[in-house]
N, C-alpha and C positions, 0 to 999 in steps of 0.2 A: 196919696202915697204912690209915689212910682215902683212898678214893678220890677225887677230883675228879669234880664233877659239871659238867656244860657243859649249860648251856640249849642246845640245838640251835638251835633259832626264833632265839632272841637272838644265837646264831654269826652263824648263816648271813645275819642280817639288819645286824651289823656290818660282816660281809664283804664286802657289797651298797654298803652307805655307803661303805665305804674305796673299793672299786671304783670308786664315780662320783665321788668326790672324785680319785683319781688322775687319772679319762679326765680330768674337768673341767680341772682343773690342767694337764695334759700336753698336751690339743687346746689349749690355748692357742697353744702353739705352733705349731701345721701340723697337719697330716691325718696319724689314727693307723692302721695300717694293720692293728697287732695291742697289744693289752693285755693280758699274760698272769702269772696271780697263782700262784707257786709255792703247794703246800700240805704240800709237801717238809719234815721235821725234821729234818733232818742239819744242822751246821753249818756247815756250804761253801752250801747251797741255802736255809736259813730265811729268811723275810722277806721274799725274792727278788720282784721285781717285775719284769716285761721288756717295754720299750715298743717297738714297729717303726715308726719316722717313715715316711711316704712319701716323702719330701727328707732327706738327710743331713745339711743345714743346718741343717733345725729343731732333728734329732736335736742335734747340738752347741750351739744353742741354749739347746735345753731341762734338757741335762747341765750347763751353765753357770750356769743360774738357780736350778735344783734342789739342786744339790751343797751339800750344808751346809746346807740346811732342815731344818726342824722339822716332822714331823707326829708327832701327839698324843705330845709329849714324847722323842721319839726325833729324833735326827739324823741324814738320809737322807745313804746317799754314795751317789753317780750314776758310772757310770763306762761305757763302751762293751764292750759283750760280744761276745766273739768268737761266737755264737748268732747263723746268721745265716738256718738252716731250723727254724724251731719243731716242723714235723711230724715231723723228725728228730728232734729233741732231747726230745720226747714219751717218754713210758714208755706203750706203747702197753697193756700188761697192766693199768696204769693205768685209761685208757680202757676199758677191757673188765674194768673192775671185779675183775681177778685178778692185781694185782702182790702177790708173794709177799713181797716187800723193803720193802713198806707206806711211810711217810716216810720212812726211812732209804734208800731208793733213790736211784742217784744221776742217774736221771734226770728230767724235769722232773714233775712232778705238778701238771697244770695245774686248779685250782678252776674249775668248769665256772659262767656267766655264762649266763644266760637271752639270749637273740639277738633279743628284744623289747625288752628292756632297753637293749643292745647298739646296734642300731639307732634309739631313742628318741636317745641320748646322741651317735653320728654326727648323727641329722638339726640336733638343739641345736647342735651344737660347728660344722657348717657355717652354721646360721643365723646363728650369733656370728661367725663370722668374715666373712660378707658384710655383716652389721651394721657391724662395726670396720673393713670398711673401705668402706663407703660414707658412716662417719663423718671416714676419715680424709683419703677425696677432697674430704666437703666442707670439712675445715678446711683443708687443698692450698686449693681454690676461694678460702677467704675469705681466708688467707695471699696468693694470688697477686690478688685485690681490692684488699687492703689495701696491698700493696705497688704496684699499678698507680695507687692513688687518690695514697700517698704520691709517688709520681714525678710524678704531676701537678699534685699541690699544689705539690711544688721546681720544676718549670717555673714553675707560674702566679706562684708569688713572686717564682722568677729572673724572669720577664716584665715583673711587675710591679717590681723593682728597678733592672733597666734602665730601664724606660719613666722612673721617677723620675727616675734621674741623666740620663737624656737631656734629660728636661723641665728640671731642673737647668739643666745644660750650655747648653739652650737660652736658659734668662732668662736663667744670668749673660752668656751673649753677647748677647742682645740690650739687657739692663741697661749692658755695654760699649756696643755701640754707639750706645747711646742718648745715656749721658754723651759720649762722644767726639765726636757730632754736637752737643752745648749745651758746646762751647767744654775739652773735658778736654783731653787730652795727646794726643789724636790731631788734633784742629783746628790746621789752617795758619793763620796769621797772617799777616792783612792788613796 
């Protein structure tokens, strides 16, 4: 039986890309508080992905958006995990490089993420969302413009509408009583 060979370099440097493709993807949503990549081969655990919102809103958000996507050919399903201490739910032998149950363990076997990395992808994922929404106050600003100049434009027409039928109003009564005074239907007879 021939073995499988695995480029290590080229693992662990897929592993890295998917990593920052998920945080990317997920800080979309709100502030991530944990992003943790199972490395677990048991079928209950493969694949496993666990995101910790800092808002439970995002979190539903982001399970909303997510659920049923495609990454690289596969269709993610999103669902809320009853995981709600990672430190628990750790294989700490794991950690300590001595789990004897290797991937088949059924606790979490977290792929360990360099915390330069880590923190590179927090300071982006905050600078993006002060960006999105200093974009989003200014188009607020230029909606609440637009709409303030629209309202003024409908005054100044209604203004100017009236002013017409008023001017209106005004010649045909004075056109009135101008005929009226050269002998119309309103002159008394002498």
């Amino acid at each position: 039986m021939d073995g499988i060979v695995v480029d290590e370099a080229k693992a662990r440097e897929d592993f890295l890309v998917f990593f920052e493709d998920m945080y990317v993807e997920l800080s979309k949503f709100g502030r991530l508080d944990a992003l943790h990549i199972c490395d677990n081969v048991g079928d209950h655990m493969i694949g496993h992905v666990y995101a910790k919102f800092s808002d439970e809103e995002e979190a539903a958000d982001a399970l909303n958006v997510m659920n049923g996507r495609f990454y690289d050919g596969r269709r993610m399903e999103v669902e809320f995990s009853p995981v709600t201490d990672f430190l628990e739910a750790r294989c700490r032998d794991f950690d300590e490089e001595s789990c004897r149950r290797g991937g088949f363990c059924n606790f979490m076997h977290i792929k360990p993420v360099p915390m330069c990395l880590i923190r590179d992808m927090e300071e982006d994922a905050d600078e993006e969302r002060r960006r999105e929404e200093m974009e989003r106050a200014e188009r607020r600003r230029k909606d609440d413009r637009r709409r303030r100049e629209r309202k003024s434009d409908r005054r100044r027409r209604d203004r100017d509408r009236d002013r017409k039928r008023r001017s209106r109003s005004r010649s045909r009564s004075d056109s009135r009583s101008t005929s009226r005074g050269r002998g119309g239907r309103g002159d008394a007879k002498e």
